[in-house]
C-alpha positions in Angstrom: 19.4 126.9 51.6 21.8 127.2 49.3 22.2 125.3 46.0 25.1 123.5 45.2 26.1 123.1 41.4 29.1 120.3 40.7 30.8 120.8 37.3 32.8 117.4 36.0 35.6 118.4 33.8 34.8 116.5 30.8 37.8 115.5 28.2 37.9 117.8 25.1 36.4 115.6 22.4 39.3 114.8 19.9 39.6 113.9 16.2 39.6 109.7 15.4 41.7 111.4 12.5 45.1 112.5 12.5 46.1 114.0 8.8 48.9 115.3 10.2 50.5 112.2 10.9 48.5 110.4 7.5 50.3 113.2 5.0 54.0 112.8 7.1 53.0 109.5 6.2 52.2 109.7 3.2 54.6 111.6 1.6 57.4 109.9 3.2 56.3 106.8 1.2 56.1 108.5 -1.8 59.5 109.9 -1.5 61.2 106.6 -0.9 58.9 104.9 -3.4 60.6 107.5 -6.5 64.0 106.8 -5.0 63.4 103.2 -4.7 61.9 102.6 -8.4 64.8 105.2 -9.4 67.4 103.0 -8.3 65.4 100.1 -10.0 65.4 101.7 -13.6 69.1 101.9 -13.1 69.8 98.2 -12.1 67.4 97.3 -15.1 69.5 99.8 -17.7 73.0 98.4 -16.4 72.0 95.0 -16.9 69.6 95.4 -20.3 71.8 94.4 -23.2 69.6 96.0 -26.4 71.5 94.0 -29.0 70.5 90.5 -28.0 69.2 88.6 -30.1 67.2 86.7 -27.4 65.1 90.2 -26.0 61.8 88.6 -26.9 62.8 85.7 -24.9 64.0 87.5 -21.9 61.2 89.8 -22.1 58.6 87.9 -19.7 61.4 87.5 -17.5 62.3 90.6 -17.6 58.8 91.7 -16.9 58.5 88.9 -13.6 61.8 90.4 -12.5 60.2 93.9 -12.6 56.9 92.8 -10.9 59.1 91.6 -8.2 61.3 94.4 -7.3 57.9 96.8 -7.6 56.1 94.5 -5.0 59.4 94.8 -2.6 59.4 98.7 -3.3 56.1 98.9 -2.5 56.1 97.2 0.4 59.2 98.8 2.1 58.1 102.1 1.1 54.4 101.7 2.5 55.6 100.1 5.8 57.6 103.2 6.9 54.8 105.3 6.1 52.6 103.7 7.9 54.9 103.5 10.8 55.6 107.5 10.7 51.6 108.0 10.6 50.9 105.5 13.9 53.5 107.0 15.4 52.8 110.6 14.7 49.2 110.4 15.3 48.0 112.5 18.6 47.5 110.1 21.8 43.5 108.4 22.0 43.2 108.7 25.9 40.8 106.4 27.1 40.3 104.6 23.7 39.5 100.8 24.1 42.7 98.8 22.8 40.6 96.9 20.0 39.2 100.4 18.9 42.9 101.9 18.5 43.8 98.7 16.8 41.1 99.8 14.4 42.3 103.2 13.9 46.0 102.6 13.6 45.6 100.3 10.5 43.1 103.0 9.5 45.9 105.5 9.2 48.1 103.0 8.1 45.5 102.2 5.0 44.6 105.8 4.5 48.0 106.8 4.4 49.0 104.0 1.8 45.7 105.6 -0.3 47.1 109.3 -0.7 50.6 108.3 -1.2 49.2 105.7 -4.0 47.0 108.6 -5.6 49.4 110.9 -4.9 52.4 109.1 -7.1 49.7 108.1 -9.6 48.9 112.0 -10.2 52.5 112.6 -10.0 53.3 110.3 -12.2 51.1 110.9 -14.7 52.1 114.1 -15.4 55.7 113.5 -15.8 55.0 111.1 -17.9 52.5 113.1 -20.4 54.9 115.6 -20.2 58.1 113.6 -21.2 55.5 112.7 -23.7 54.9 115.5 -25.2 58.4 116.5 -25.4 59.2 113.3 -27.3 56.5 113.9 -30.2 57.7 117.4 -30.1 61.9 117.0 -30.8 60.6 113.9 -33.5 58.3 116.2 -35.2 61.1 118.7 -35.5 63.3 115.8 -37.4 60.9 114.2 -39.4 58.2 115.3 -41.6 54.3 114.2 -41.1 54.6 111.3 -43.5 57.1 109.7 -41.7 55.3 110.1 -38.6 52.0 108.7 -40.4 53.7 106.0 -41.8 55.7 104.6 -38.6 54.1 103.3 -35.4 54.9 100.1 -33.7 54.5 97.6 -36.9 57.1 99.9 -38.9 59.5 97.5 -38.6 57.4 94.7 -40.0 56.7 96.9 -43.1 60.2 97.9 -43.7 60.9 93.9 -43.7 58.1 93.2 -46.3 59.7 96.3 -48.5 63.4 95.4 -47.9 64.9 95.2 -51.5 65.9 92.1 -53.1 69.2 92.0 -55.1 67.4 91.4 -57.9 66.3 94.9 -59.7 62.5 96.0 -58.9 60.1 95.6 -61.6 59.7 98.3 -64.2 56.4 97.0 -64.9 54.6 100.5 -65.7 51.5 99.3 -64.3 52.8 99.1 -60.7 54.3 103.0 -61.1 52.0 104.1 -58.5 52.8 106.0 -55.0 55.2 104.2 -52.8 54.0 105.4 -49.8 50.5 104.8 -50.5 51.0 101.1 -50.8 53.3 101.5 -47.9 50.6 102.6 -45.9 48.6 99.8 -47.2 50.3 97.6 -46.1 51.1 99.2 -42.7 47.1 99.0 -42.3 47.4 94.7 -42.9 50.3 94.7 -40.7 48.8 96.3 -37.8 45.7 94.7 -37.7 47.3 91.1 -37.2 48.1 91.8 -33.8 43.9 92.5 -33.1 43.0 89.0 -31.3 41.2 86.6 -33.7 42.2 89.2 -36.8 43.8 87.3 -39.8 44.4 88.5 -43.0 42.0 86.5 -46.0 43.6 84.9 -49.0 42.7 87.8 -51.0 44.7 90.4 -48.5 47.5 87.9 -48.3 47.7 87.8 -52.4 47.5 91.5 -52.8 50.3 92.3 -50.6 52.7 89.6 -51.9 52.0 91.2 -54.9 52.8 94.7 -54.0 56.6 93.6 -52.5 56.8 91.6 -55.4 56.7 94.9 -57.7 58.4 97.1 -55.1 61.2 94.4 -54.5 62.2 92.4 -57.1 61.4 89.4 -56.0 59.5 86.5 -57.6 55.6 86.0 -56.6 56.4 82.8 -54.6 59.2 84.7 -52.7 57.1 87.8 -51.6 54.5 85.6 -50.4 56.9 83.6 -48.5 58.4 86.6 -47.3 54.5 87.8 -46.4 53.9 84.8 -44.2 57.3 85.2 -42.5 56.3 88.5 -41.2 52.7 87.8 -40.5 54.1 84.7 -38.3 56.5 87.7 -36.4 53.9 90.2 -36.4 51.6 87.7 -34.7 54.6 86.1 -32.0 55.3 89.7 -31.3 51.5 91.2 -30.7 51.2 88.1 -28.7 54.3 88.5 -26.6 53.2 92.3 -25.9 49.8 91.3 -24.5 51.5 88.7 -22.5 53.7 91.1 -21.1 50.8 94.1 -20.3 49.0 91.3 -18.1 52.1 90.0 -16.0 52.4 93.8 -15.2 49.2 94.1 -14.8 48.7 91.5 -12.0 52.4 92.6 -10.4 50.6 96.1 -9.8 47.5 94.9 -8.6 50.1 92.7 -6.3 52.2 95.6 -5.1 48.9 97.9 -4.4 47.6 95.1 -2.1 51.1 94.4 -0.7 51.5 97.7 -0.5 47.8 98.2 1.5 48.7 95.7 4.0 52.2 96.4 4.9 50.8 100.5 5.6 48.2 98.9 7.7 50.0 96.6 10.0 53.4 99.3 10.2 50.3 101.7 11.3 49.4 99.4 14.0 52.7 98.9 15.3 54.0 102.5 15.2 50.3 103.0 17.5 50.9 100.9 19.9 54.5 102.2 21.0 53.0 105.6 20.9 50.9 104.2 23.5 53.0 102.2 25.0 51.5 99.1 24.4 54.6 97.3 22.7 58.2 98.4 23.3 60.5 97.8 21.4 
């Protein structure tokens, strides 16, 4: 008697995962992505005309316009990498067609995900380091006071101190440091724009006061010229917050856009590697 032993040649078990073909992918996507939201920045620059008068009307459409071309970049972008990674990705023999559906928009989604973190990281540190440079070259051409005293309300406080023809006041009493009650009222000024923030009756009447002295102009007129700039202050804060939320939901637009145009290129680039479409 002799025994007979029957080996089966079973298929070497293979990876569900292909990260070759997710990191092609991937940073194809995040290569046309840069050049895509490159070419973006320069449309916006060409057409951007800084000496309107009407920016802070334009500037929601402006931002809506920018939301736009971002979900469009995002899309295109995220598409062709998700084609390269079904495409790319090793053949699945003997993998059920709903089950390679699965993993197709898998590497299509994954894909999408590490370009998106990727270009977030990327990003980042550009822009910390353009950052950095910026603070650094304005420090060099201006002292620390200047610095302290500026910020995003400057402008407001350089309207409340603008000179009036009139001469200032040589009232002795008032012969105190300029750029402390500069800075005082750089304080008021800035916290108008903190949602439900006002300034009291009292704060109101000490700063018309103050340009009063530093200006030259009558009590009524400073707090005239007060209220004006508390009324901008407060259109402008308003119109900033406005904008940060339409970008806001544009992003969280393009990121989902983005998602589902990875998943489905994924699937389609799968199935002509298998030859389950054609073109």
């Amino acid at each position: 008697m002799v025994d007979t032993v029957i080996v089966e040649n079973e298929p070497a078990p293979s990876s569900a995962v292909s990260w070759s073909a997710i990191l092609a992918g991937a940073a194809v996507s995040g290569g046309l992505s840069l050049i895509l939201l490159a070419i973006g920045s320069g449309i916006g620059f060409s057409v951007m005309n800084p000496w309107s008068n009407a920016a802070a009307a334009t500037t929601t459409k402006a931002a809506t316009v920018a939301g736009i071309y971002i979900t469009v970049t995002a899309v295109m972008a995220s598409a062709i990498g998700g084609y390269l990674a079904g495409r790319l990705r090793h053949l699945w023999l003997g993998t059920h067609p709903h089950e390679a559906f699965f993993r197709d928009t898998a590497h299509g989604l994954v894909s999408w995900a590490v370009a998106t973190v990727g270009g977030a990281i990327l990003l980042g540190t550009v822009t910390t380091s353009l950052t950095g440079a910026a603070v650094h070259g304005a420090s060099a051409g201006a002292s620390m006071e200047a610095v302290r005293n500026g910020g995003p309300t400057a402008i407001f406080t350089d309207r409340l101190f603008a000179y009036d023809s009139v001469a200032p006041s040589k009232d002795p009493g008032m012969a105190r440091d300029y750029n402390g009650d500069r800075a005082f009222a750089g304080r008021l000024v800035g916290r108008i724009g903190a949602p439900g923030r006002e300034l009291t009756a009292n704060e109101r009447q000490n700063l018309a006061v103050i340009v009063a002295a530093r200006t030259g102009l009558a009590l009524p007129d400073a707090e005239t010229r007060v209220a004006d700039v508390e009324a901008d202050a407060r259109v402008a804060a308003d119109q900033a917050r406005r904008v940060a939320m339409m970008m806001s939901f544009w992003l969280a637009a393009s990121l989902l856009a983005g998602a589902l145009a990875a998943s489905l290129a994924a699937w389609e680039g799968g199935a002509i590697r298998d030859g389950r479409m054609r073109y």
